[in-house]
C-alpha positions as CSV (number, residue, x, y, z in Angstrom):
1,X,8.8,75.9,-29.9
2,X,5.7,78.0,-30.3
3,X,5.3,81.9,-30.3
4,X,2.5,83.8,-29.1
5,X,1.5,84.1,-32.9
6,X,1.7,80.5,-32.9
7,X,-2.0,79.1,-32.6
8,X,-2.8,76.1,-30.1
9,X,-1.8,72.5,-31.5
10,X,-3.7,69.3,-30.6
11,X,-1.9,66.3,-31.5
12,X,-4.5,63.6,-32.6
13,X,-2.7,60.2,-31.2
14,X,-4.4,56.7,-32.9
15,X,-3.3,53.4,-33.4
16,X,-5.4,53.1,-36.4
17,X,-6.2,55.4,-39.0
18,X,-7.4,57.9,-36.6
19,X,-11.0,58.5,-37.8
20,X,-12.4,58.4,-34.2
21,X,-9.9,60.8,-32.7
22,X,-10.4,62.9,-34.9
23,X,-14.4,62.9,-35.2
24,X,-14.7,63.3,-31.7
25,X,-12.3,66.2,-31.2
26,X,-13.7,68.1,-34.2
27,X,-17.0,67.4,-32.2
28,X,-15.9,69.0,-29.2
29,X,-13.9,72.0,-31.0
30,X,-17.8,73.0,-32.2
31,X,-18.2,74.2,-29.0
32,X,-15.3,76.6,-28.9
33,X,-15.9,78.2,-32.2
34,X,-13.6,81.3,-31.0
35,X,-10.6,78.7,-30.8
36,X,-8.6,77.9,-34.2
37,X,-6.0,75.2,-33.2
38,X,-3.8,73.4,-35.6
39,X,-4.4,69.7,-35.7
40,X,-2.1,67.4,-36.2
41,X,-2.3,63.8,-37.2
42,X,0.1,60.6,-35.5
43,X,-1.4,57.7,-36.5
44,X,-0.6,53.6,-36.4
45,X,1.1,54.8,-33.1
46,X,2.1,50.7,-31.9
47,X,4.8,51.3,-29.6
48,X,6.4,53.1,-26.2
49,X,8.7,54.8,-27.6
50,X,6.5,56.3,-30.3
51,X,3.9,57.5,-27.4
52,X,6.8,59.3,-25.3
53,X,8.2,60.9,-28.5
54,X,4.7,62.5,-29.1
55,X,4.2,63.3,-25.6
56,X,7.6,65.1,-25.5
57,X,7.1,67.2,-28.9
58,X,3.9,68.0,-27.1
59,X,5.6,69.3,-24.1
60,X,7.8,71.3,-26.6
61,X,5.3,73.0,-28.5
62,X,2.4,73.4,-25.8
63,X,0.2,70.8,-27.6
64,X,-2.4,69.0,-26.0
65,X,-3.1,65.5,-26.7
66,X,-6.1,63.7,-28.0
67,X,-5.7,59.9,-28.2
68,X,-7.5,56.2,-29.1
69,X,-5.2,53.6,-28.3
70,X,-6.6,50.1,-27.8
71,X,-3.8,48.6,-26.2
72,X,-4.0,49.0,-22.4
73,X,0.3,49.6,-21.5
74,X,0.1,52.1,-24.2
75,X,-2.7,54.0,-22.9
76,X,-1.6,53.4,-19.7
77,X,2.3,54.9,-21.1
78,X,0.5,57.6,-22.7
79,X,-1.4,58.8,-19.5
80,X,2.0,58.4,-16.9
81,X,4.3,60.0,-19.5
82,X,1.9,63.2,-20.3
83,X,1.1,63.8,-16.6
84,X,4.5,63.5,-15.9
85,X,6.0,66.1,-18.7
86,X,3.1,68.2,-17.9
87,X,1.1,67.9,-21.4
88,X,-2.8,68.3,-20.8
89,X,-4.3,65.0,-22.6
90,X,-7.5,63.1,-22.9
91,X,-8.5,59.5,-24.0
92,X,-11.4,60.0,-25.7
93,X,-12.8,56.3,-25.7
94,X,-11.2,55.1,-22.7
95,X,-13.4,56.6,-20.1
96,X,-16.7,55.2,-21.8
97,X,-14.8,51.9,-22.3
98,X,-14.4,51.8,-18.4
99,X,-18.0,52.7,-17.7
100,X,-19.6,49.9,-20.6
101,X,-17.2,47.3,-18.9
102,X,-19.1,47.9,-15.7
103,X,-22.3,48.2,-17.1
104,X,-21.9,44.5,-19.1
105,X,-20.0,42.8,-16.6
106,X,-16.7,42.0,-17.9
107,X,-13.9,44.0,-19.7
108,X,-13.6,44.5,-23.2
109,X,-11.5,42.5,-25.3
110,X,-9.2,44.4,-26.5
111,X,-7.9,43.0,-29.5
112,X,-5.5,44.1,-32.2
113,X,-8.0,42.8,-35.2
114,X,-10.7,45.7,-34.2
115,X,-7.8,47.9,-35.7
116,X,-8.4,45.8,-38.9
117,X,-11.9,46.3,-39.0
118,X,-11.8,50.0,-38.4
119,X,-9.2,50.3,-41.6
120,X,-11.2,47.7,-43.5
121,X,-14.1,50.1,-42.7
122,X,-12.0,53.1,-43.5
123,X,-11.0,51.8,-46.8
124,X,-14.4,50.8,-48.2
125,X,-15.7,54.7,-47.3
126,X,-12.8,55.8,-49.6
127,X,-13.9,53.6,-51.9
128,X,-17.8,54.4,-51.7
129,X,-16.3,58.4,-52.0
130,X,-14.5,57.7,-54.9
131,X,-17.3,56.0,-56.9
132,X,-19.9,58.6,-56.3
133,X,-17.2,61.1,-57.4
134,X,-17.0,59.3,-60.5
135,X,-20.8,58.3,-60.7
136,X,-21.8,61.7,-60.0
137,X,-24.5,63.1,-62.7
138,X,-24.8,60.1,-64.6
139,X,-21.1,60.1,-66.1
140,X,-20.8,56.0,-66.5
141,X,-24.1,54.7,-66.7
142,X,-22.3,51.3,-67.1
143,X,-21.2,51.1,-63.7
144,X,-25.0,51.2,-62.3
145,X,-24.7,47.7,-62.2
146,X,-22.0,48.3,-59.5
147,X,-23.6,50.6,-57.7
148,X,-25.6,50.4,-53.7
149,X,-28.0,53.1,-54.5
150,X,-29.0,54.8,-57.8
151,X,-30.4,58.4,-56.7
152,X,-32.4,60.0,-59.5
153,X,-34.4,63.2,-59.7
154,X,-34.4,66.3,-61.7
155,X,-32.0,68.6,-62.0
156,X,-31.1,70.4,-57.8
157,X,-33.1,67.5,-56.0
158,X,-29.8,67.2,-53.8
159,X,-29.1,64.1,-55.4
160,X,-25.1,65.2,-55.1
161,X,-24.8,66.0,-51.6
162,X,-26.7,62.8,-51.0
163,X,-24.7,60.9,-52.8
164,X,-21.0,62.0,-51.0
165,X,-23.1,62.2,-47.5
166,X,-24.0,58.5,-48.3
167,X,-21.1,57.5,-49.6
168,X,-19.3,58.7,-46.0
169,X,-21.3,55.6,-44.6
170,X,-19.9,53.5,-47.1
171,X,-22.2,53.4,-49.6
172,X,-21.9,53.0,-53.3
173,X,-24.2,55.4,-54.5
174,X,-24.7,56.5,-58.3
175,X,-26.7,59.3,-59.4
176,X,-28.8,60.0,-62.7
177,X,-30.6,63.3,-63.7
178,X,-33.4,63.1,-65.3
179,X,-34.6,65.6,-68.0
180,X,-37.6,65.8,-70.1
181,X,-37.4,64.9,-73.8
182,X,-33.7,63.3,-72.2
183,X,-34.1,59.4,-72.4
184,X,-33.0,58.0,-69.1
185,X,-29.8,55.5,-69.8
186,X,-30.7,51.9,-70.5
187,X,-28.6,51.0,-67.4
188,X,-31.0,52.7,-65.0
189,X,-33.6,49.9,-65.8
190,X,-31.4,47.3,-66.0
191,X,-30.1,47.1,-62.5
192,X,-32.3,46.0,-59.5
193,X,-34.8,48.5,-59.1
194,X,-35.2,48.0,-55.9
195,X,-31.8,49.9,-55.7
196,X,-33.3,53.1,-57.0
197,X,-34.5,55.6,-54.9
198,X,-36.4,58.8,-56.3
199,X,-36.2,62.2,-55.3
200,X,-38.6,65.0,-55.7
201,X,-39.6,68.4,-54.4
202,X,-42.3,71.3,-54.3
203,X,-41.9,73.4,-57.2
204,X,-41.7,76.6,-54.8
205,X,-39.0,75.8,-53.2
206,X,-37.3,74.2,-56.3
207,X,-37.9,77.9,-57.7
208,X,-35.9,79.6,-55.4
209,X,-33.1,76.7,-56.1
210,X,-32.7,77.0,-59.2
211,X,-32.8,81.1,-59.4
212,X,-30.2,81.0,-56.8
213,X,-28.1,79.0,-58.5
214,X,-28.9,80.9,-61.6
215,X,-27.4,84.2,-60.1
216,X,-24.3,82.4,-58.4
217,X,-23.8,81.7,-62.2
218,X,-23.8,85.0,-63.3
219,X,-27.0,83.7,-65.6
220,X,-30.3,85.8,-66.0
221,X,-33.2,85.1,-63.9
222,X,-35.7,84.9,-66.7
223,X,-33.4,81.7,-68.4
224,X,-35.7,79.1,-68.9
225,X,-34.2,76.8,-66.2
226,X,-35.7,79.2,-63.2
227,X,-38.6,79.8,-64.3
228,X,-41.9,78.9,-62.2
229,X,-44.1,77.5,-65.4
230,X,-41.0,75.3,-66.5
231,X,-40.0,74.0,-62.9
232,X,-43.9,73.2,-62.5
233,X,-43.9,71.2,-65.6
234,X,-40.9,69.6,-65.3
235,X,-41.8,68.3,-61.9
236,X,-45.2,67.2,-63.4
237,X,-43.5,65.2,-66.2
238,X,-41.2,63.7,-63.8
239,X,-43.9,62.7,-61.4
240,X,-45.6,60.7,-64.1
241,X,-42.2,59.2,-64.7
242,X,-41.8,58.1,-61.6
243,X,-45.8,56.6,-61.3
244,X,-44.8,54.5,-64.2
245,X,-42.1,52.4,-62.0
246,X,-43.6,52.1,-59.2
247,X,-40.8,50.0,-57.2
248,X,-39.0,52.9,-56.7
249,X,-39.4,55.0,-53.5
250,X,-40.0,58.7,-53.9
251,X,-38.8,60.8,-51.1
252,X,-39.4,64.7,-51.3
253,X,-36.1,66.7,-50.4
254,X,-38.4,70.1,-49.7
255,X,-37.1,71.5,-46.7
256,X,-34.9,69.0,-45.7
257,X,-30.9,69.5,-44.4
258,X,-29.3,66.4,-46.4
259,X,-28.9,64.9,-43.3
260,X,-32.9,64.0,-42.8
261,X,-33.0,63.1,-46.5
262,X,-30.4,60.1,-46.3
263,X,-32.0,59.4,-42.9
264,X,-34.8,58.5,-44.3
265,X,-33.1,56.4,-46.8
266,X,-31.3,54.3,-44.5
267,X,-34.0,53.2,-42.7
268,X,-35.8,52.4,-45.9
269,X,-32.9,50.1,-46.5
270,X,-33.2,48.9,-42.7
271,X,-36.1,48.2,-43.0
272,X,-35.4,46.1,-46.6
273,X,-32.8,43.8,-45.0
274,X,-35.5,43.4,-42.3
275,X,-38.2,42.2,-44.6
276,X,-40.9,44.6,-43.6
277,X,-42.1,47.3,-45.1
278,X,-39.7,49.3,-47.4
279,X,-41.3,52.2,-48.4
280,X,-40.2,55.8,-46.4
């Protein structure tokens, strides 16, 4: 049973792996940042009995339930049981599955191989995560050949947090610094080129980067890596780098949450698959 020190529970309910559940609850929490409640995972729920034992350790510990369940007598167990013990709950695709079914015309169809497809989905994001973890910084040049996306830049052109933010969407995506008087790996020029995407940004701003980073560090501001006359050649050198392959895109980062960056470079790969015009 809870206590008062206890803080609220909401029991995430899936008959999958749970993903959706548990996006669109964290979602909704954003808008109750004064709350802190514990969530709590019950996934590959398939049966009755499973759904009443949740709802009933609900009831006993004052949880509310969030819940995905694709198969209409469980959703339709989950709802009876929780009203009946009293548990607050919500079916947070249900509702806009209702409303779509009106709009088209006809129901939807329900069946047990879109769990499949979500896991299958699920799996390959781990994957993509694991490979830029391991691809990060250009630590296996050999596995370019492997890779969606090959991100390159000099050193704080977000090409990291691009790489994991991608990779959430399934992506492969490799990444490979470049430095001046550093010969780029072999690999990078092997593999298509149309896979490589380069990243730049205005030496101001790539300033303030790199002296922030510098004092997170513990490093003097006056190392060689911060200063102003070094970022603004480097970024010259690279710039002529990047002029002498031409097939790669260059996107500039200046400014930009992550988010807008790897916008941009999904559409450029829409727009690939599309055959138009490529370039951001």
């Amino acid at each position: 049973m809870t206590t008062t020190q206890d803080p609220p529970q909401i029991f995430l309910v899936s008959d999958a792996t749970g993903d959706t559940v548990e996006k669109v609850t964290s979602a909704a929490l954003l808008q109750f940042p004064e709350a802190k409640p514990r969530l709590r995972g019950f996934h590959r729920v398939r049966t009755a009995a499973e759904v009443r034992n949740i709802v009933e350790r609900a009831r006993d510990e004052k949880a509310f339930i969030s819940y995905t369940l694709a198969d209409l007598e469980l959703r339709s167990t989950m709802q009876d049981y929780a009203d009946s013990m009293g548990v607050i709950s919500i079916d947070v695709i249900g509702a806009m599955m209702v409303r779509l079914s009106t709009f088209f015309g006809h129901p939807p169809v329900m069946k047990a191989g879109i769990t499949m497809v979500l896991n299958e989905e699920y799996f390959r994001r781990i994957e993509a995560v694991e490979f830029a973890v391991k691809n990060d910084d250009g630590q296996e040049p050999r596995n370019l050949s492997k890779a969606d996306l090959v991100l390159v830049g000099v050193s704080r052109t977000s090409k990291t947090p691009l790489s994991t933010y991608l990779a959430h969407k399934g992506y492969k995506v490799a990444n490979v610094p470049l430095v001046p008087d550093v010969p780029a790996p072999r690999e990078l020029f092997e593999v298509d080129q149309g896979k490589v995407i380069a990243l730049t940004i205005d030496p101001g701003t790539l300033t303030r980067i790199r002296q922030e980073r510098l004092r997170h560090l513990g490093m003097p501001a006056d190392s060689a890596y911060g200063l102003k006359e070094n970022v603004v050649r480097e970024l010259k050198w690279v710039e002529e780098f990047f002029a002498a392959h031409p097939q790669w895109p260059v996107l500039n980062v200046s400014g930009k949450a992550v988010e807008e960056t790897a916008a941009e470079i999904l559409a450029y790969i829409a727009r690939k698959k599309e055959g138009g015009e490529a370039r951001p």
